[in-house]
C-alpha positions as a printed NumPy array, in Angstrom:
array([[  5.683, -31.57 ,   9.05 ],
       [  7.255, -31.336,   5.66 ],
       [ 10.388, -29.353,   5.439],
       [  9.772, -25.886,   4.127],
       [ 11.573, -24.725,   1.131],
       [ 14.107, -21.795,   1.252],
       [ 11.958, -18.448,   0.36 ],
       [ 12.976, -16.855,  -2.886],
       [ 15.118, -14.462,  -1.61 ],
       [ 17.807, -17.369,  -0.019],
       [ 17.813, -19.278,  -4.143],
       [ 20.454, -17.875,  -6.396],
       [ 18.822, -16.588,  -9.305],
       [ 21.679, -17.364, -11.824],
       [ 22.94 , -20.559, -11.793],
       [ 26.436, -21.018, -10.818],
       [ 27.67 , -22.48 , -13.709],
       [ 25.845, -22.748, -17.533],
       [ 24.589, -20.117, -19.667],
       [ 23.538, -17.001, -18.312],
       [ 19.587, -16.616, -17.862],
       [ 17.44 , -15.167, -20.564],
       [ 15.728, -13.43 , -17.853],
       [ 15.629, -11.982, -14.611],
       [ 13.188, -12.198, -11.99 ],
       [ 12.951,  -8.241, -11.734],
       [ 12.009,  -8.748, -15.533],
       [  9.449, -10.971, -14.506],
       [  7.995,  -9.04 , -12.143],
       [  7.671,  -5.987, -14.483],
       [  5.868,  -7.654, -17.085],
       [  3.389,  -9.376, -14.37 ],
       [  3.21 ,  -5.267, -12.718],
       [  2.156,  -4.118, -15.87 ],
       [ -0.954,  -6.769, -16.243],
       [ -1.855,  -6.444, -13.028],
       [ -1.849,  -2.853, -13.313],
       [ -4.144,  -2.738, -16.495],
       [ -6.079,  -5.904, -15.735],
       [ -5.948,  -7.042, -12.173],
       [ -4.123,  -9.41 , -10.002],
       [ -6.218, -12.205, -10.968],
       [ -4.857, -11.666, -14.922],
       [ -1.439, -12.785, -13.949],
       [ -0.323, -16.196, -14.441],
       [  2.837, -17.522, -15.559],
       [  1.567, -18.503, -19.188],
       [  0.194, -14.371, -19.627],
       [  3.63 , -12.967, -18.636],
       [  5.287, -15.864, -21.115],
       [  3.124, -14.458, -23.981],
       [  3.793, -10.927, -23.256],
       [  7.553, -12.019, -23.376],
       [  7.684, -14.358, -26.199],
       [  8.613, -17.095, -24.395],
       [  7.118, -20.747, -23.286],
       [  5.552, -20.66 , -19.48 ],
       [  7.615, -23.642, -18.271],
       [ 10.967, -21.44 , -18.874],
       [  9.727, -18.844, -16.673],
       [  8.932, -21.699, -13.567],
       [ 12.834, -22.042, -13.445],
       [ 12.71 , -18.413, -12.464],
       [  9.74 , -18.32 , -10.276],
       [  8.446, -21.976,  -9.681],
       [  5.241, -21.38 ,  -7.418],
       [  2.613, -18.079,  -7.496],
       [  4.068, -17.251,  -3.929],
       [  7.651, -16.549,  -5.075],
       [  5.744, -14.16 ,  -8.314],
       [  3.928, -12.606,  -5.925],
       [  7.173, -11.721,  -3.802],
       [  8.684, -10.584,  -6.428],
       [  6.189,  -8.181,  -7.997],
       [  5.132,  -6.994,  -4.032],
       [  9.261,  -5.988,  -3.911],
       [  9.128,  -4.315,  -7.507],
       [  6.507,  -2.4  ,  -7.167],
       [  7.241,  -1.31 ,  -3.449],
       [ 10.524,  -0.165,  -4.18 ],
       [ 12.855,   2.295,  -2.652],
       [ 12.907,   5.671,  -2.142],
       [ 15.18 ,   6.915,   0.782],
       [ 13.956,   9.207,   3.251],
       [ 15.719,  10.996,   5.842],
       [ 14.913,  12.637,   9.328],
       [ 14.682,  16.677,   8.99 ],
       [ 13.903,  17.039,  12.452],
       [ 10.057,  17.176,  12.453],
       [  8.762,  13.618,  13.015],
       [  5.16 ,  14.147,  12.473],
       [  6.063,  15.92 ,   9.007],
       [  7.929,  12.977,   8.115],
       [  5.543,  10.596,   9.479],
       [  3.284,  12.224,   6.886],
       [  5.485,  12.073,   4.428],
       [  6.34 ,   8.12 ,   4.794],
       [  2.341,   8.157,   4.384],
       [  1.757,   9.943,   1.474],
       [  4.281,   8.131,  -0.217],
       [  2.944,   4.548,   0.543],
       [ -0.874,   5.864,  -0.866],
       [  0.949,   6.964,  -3.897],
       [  2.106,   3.265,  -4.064],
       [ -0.899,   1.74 ,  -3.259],
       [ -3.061,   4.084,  -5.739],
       [ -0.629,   3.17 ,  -8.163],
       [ -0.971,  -0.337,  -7.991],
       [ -4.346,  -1.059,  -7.01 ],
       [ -3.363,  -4.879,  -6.421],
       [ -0.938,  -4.33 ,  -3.981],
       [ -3.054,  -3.438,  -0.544],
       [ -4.672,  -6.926,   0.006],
       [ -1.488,  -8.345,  -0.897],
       [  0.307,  -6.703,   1.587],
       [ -2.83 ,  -7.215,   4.218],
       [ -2.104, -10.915,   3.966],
       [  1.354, -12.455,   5.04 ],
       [  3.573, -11.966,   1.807],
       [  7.211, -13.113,   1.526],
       [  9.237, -10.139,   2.543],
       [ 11.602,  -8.887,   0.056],
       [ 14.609,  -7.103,   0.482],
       [ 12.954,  -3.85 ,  -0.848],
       [ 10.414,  -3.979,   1.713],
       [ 13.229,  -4.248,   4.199],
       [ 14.53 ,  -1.202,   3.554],
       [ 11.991,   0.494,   3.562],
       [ 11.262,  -0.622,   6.717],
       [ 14.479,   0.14 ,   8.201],
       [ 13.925,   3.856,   6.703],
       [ 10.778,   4.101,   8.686],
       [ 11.658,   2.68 ,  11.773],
       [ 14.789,   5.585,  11.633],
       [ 12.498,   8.517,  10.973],
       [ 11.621,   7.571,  14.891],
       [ 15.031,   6.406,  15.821],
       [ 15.598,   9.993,  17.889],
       [ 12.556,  10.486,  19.997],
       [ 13.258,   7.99 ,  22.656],
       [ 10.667,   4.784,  21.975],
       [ 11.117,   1.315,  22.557],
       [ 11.138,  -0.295,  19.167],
       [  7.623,  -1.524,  20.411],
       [  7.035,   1.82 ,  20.779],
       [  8.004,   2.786,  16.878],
       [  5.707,  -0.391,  15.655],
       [  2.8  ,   1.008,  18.124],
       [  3.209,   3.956,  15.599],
       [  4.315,   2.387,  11.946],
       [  1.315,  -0.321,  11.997],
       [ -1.478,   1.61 ,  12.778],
       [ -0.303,   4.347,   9.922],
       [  0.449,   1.451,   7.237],
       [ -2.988,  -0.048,   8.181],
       [ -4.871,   3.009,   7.668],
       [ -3.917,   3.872,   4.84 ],
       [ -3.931,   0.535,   3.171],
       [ -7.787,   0.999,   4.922],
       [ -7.866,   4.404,   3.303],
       [ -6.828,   3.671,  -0.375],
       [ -8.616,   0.289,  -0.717],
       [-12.312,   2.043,   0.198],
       [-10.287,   4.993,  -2.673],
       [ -9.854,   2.742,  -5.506],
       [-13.512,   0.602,  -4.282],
       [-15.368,   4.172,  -5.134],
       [-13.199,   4.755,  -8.338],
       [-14.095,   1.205,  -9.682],
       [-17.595,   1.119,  -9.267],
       [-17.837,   4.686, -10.863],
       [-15.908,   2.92 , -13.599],
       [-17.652,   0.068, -13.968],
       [-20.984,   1.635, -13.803],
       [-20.551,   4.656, -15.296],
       [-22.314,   6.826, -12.414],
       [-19.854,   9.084, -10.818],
       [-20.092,  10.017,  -7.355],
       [-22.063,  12.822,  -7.663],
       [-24.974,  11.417,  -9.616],
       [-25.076,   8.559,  -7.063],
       [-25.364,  11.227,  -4.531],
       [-28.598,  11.994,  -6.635],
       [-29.561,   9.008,  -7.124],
       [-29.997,   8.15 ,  -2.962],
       [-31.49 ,  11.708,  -2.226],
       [-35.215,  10.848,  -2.89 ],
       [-34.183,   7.382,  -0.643],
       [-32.263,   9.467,   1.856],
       [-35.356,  12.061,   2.144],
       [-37.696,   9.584,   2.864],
       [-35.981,   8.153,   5.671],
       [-34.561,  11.637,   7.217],
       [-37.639,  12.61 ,   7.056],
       [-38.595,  10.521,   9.784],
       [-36.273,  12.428,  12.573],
       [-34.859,   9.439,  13.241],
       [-31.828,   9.838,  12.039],
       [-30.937,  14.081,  13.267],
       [-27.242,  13.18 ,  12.915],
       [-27.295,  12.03 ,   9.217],
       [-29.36 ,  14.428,   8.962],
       [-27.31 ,  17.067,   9.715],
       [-24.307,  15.108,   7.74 ],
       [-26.21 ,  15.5  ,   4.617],
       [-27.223,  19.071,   4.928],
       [-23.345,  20.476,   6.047],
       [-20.317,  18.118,   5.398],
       [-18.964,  19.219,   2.212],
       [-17.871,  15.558,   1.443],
       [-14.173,  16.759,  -0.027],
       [-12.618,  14.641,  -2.499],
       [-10.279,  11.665,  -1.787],
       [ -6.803,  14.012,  -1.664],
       [ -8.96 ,  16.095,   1.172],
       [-10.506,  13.474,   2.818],
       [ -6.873,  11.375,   3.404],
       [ -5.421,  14.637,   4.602],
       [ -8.076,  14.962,   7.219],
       [ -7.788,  12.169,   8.249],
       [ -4.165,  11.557,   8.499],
       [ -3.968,  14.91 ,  10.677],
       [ -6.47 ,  13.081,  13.388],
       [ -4.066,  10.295,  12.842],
       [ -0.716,  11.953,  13.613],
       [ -2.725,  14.048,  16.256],
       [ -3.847,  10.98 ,  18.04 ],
       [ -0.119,   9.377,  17.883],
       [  1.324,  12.85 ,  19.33 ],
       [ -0.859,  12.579,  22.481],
       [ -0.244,   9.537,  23.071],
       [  3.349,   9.591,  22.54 ],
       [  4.561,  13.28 ,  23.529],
       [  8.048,  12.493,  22.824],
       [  7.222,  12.427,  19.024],
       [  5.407,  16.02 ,  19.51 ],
       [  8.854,  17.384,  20.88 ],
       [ 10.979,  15.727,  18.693],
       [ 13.563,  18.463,  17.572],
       [ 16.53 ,  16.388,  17.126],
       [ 18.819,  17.746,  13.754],
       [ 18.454,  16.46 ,  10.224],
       [ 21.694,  14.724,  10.414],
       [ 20.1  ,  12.347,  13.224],
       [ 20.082,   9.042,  12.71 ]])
C-alpha cells in the first residue's frame, strides 16, 4: 500500500522561506464557493477559479494540488463558524444547531452530498463539532450517547434540504411551480383514487394542507426532537444554567 500523503490541513500553506504567496487557500476557496454557488459543483475546476482570478491554473496547484484538498477547503469555508452556547434548554438548542446547518446547506446547495460522502475534515468543521457535542455536554450521555443524537439530526436535515433544493430546481428548470404540478397530476391522481384503492392517499389529497418547505422542516424537526426526548429523558430534563459547559 502506497504511503498516503499528509491531508491539507498538516502542509504549511506559506512556504517557510521565499516570497510570500499571491494567494491563500481561503481565497481559493471563495472564488470556487462563488461558482459553485451560481453554477454547480461540477463548474469548479482549477482552470475556472484561475480565470476568475487572473491567474494561470498551474499556480493555483501549488496551493491546492488535487480536487480533494479544493474540496476541503471550500467544505471548511463555507461551513464556517458560528459559536453557540448552552442556555439551559437542550431541545431549543438542538433546534437551533439545526436550523442553522439548513441555512448552510440551502445556502450552498453543493454542500449536502459533499458532506454525505467522507470529506477531509477541516478545522472549521471541528469546531463546530466540538460546539455541538457541548450543547449536550450537561445532560449526562455517554459521548455515544451525544452521536446517537448529533447524526441522526445532521442526517435529516441534509435528507430534508437535498429533497428542498430537488423541488426548487426542477420548478426552475421547468418552469412549473409546485402548484401547477399539483394540477397537472390531479386528472392522473383522480383516476387512480377513484378506484378506492388507495383510501389513505385519498384522504392525503383531500386534507393535508401540504405547508411550504419552512413549515414542513419545522414539523418535522419537532417529531425529531420529540422522538430523541423519549428516548433519551435526560435531554427532556435538562435544566442545567447557561453558563454550563
Amino acid at each position: 500500500m502506497a504511503e498516503l500523503e499528509p491531508i491539507i490541513w498538516m502542509r504549511p500553506e506559506k512556504p517557510a522561506r521565499g516570497p510570500a504567496p499571491t494567494y491563500s487557500r481561503e481565497r481559493i476557496a471563495a472564488v470556487a464557493i462563488e461558482i459553485a454557488d451560481s453554477e454547480g459543483i461540477d463548474a469548479v475546476s482549477m482552470r475556472r477559479i484561475a480565470k476568475e482570478l487572473g491567474t494561470g491554473a498551474m499556480t493555483l496547484y501549488r496551493y491546492l494540488p488535487a480536487k480533494e484538498d479544493l474540496y476541503a477547503v471550500m467544505i471548511d469555508h463555507a461551513v464556517g463558524f458560528e459559536p453557540q452556547e448552552p442556555t439551559g434548554d437542550v431541545r431549543a438548542d438542538l433546534a437551533t444547531l439545526a436550523r442553522r446547518h439548513r441555512q448552510i446547506l440551502c445556502r450552498h446547495p453543493w454542500l449536502a452530498p459533499l458532506l454525505a460522502g467522507r470529506p477531509i475534515i477541516g478545522p472549521n468543521v471541528l469546531r463546530g463539532t466540538e460546539r455541538d457535542l457541548a450543547l449536550l455536554g450537561g445532560c449526562g450521555l455517554s459521548i455515544d450517547e451525544m452521536l446517537d443524537v448529533l447524526n441522526p439530526i445532521r442526517h435529516w436535515v441534509n435528507g430534508a434540504v437535498q429533497a428542498e433544493l430537488a423541488e426548487r430546481a426542477a420548478a426552475d428548470q421547468s418552469g412549473v411551480d409546485r402548484l401547477a404540478w399539483q394540477q397537472r397530476m390531479g386528472p392522473y391522481l383522480t383516476t387512480l383514487l377513484a378506484t378506492g384503492e388507495f383510501p389513505h392517499l385519498s384522504q392525503m389529497i383531500e386534507e393535508s394542507e401540504f405547508g411550504d418547505a419552512d413549515e414542513r422542516f419545522e414539523n418535522g424537526l419537532a417529531i425529531l426532537l420529540a422522538g430523541v426526548e423519549t428516548r433519551l429523558p435526560a435531554i427532556a430534563g435538562s435544566t442545567r444554567p447557561p453558563s454550563a459547559a
